[in-house]
C-alpha positions in Angstrom: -9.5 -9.3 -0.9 -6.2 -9.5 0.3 -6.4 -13.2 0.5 -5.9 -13.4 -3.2 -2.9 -11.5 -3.3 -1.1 -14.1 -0.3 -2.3 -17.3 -1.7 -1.9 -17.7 -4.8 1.4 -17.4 -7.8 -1.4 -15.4 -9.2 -1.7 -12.6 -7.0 2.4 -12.6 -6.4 2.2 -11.9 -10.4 0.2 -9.5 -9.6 2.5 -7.3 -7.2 5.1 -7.9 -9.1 3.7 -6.4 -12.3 2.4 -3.9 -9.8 5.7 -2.9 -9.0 7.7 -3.4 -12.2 4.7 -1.8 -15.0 5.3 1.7 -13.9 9.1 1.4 -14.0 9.1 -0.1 -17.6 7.1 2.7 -18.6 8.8 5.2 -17.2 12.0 3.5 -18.9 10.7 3.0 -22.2 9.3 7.1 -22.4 12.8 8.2 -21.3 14.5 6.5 -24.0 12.1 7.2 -26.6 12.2 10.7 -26.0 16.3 10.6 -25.7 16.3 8.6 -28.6 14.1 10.1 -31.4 12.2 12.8 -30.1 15.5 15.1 -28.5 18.8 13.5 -28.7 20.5 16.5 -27.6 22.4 16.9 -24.0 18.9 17.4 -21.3 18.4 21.0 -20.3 17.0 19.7 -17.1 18.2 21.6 -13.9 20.1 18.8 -12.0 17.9 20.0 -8.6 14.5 18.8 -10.5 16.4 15.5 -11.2 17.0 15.5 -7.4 13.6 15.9 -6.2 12.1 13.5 -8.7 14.7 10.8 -7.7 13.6 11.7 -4.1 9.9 11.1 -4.6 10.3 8.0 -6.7 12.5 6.4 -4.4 10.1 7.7 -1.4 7.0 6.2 -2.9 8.9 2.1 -3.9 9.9 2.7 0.1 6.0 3.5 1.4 4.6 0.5 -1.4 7.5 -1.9 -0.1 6.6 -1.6 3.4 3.1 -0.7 2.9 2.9 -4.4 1.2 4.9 -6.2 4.2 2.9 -5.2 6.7 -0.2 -6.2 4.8 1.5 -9.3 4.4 2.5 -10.0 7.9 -0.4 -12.0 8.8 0.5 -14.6 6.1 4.2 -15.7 7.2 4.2 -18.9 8.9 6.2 -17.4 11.9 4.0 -15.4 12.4 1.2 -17.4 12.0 2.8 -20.4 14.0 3.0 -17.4 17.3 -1.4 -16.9 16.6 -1.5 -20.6 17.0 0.4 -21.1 20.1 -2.3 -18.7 22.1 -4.7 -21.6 21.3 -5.2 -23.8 24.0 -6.1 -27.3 22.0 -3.6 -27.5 19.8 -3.4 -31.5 18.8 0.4 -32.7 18.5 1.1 -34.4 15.5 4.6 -36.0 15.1 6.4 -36.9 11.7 9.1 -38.5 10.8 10.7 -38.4 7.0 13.1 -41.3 6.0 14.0 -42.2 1.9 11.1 -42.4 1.1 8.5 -42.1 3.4 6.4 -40.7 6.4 5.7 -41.9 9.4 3.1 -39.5 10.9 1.5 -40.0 14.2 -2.2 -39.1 13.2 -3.5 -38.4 9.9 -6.9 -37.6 10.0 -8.3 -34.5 11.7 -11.0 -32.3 12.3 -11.9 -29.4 10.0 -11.2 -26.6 12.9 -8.5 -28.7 14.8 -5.4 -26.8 14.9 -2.3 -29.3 14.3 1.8 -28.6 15.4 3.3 -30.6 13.1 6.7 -31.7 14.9 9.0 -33.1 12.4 12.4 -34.6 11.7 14.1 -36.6 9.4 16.9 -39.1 10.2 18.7 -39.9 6.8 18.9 -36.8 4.3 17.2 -33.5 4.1 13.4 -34.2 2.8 10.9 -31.7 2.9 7.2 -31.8 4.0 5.0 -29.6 1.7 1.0 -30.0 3.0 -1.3 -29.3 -0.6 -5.0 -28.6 0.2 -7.4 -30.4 -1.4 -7.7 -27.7 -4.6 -3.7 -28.0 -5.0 -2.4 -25.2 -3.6 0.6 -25.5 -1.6 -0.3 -24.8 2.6 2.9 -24.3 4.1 6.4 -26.7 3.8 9.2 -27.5 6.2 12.5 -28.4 5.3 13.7 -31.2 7.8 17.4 -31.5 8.0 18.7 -34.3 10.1 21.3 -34.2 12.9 19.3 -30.9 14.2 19.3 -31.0 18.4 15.6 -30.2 18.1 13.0 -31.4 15.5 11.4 -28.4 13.3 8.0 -27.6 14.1 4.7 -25.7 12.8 1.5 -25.1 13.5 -1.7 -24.8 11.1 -5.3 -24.7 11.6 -7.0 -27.1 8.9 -10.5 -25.0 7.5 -11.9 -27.2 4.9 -12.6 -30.9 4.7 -11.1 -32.6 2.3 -7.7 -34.9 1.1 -4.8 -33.1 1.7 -1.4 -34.3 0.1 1.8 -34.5 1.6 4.8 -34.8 -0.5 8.5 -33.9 0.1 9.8 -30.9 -2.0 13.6 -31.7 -1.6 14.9 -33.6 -3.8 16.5 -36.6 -1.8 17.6 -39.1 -3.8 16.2 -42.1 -7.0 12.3 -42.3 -5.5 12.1 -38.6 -4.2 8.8 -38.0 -7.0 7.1 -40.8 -5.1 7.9 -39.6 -1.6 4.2 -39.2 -0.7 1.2 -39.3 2.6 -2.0 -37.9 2.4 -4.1 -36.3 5.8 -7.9 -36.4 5.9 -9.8 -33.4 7.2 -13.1 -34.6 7.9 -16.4 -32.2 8.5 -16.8 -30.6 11.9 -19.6 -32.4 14.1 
C-alpha cells in the first residue's frame, strides 16, 4: 500500500492534496462566513483561537512526521546502508564524459544487488537508472574534481531493459546522453 504513495508523482499528488484539501477548506469557510454570512468584528474569545491554533498546528506536526518515518525506508541513504549488510554486492563502475558512459558491466541478474561507483571527468552529468515501465529508480549527480567518486547501491527486482540517461543538462548532445542495463531472469 505504501509502495504507491513512494514511487510514483502519483501518490506524491496524493499527499500533497492530503495535506493541502483540508487547509483550502478551512480557508475558503472562513472567508465566506467573514465575507457574506457576518462581516462584523468576531465575538470569538481569543483563548478558543488559541487552543484551535494549538491543535491544528499539533495535528500538521504528528501527519509531518508521521509521513517521514513511513517514508524512511524509501530514501536512497537509507536504502544504500540496507545494502551494504549484504554480503554479494557486485561492483559496478561508471564513468560519464560529454556524452557518454562507460560502465564496467551492464547486464545483471534479477536479485543481484549492484554499487554503482561513479564519476565524471569533464562537467557535471547525472546518472538517472528508469525501470523498464519508465519510472525513474534512483539518480546521482556526478560532479567532477570530487576526491572520491559518488556511489550507490540498488538491488535490481525485475527483468527487463533498464535506461540510463543523464538528467543534467551538460552541454549541445545532453538529450542523447544515453546506456541501457539488462536485467536478465534469475536461474
Amino acid at each position: 500500500m505504501t509502495d504507491f504513495l513512494f514511487s510514483s508523482g502519483w501518490g506524491a499528488f496524493t499527499i500533497m492534496l492530503f495535506f493541502q484539501i483540508p487547509f483550502l477548506i478551512v480557508f475558503i469557510r472562513i472567508v465566506y462566513k467573514k465575507a457574506f454570512v457576518n462581516a462584523e468584528p468576531s465575538g470569538t474569545h481569543p483563548k478558543k483561537y488559541s487552543r484551535l491554533e494549538a491543535a491544528w498546528i499539533a495535528t500538521t506536526i504528528v501527519l509531518f512526521i508521521l509521513i517521514n518515518v513511513i517514508s524512511i525506508n524509501y530514501m536512497p541513504p537509507i536504502s544504500t546502508a540496507k545494502a551494504a549488510l549484504i554480503e554479494d554486492i557486485r561492483e559496478v563502475d561508471v564513468t560519464a564524459q560529454s556524452w557518454s558512459y562507460d560502465i564496467s558491466e551492464r547486464t545483471y541478474e534479477s536479485g543481484t544487488t549492484v554499487r554503482f561507483v561513479a564519476k565524471s571527468i569533464d562537467t557535471v552529468h547525472g546518472f538517472a537508472v528508469y525501470h523498464p515501465d519508465g519510472r525513474v529508480l534512483f539518480t546521482m549527480m556526478l560532479v567532477p574534481g570530487l576526491e572520491e567518486p559518488t556511489s550507490l547501491t540498488y538491488t535490481f527486482t525485475d527483468p527487463g531493459k533498464y535506461t540510463v540517461r543523464c538528467s543534467e543538462y551538460c552541454g549541445m548532445i545532453h538529450h542523447a546522453m544515453r546506456d541501457q542495463l539488462t536485467v536478465t531472469p534469475k536461474g
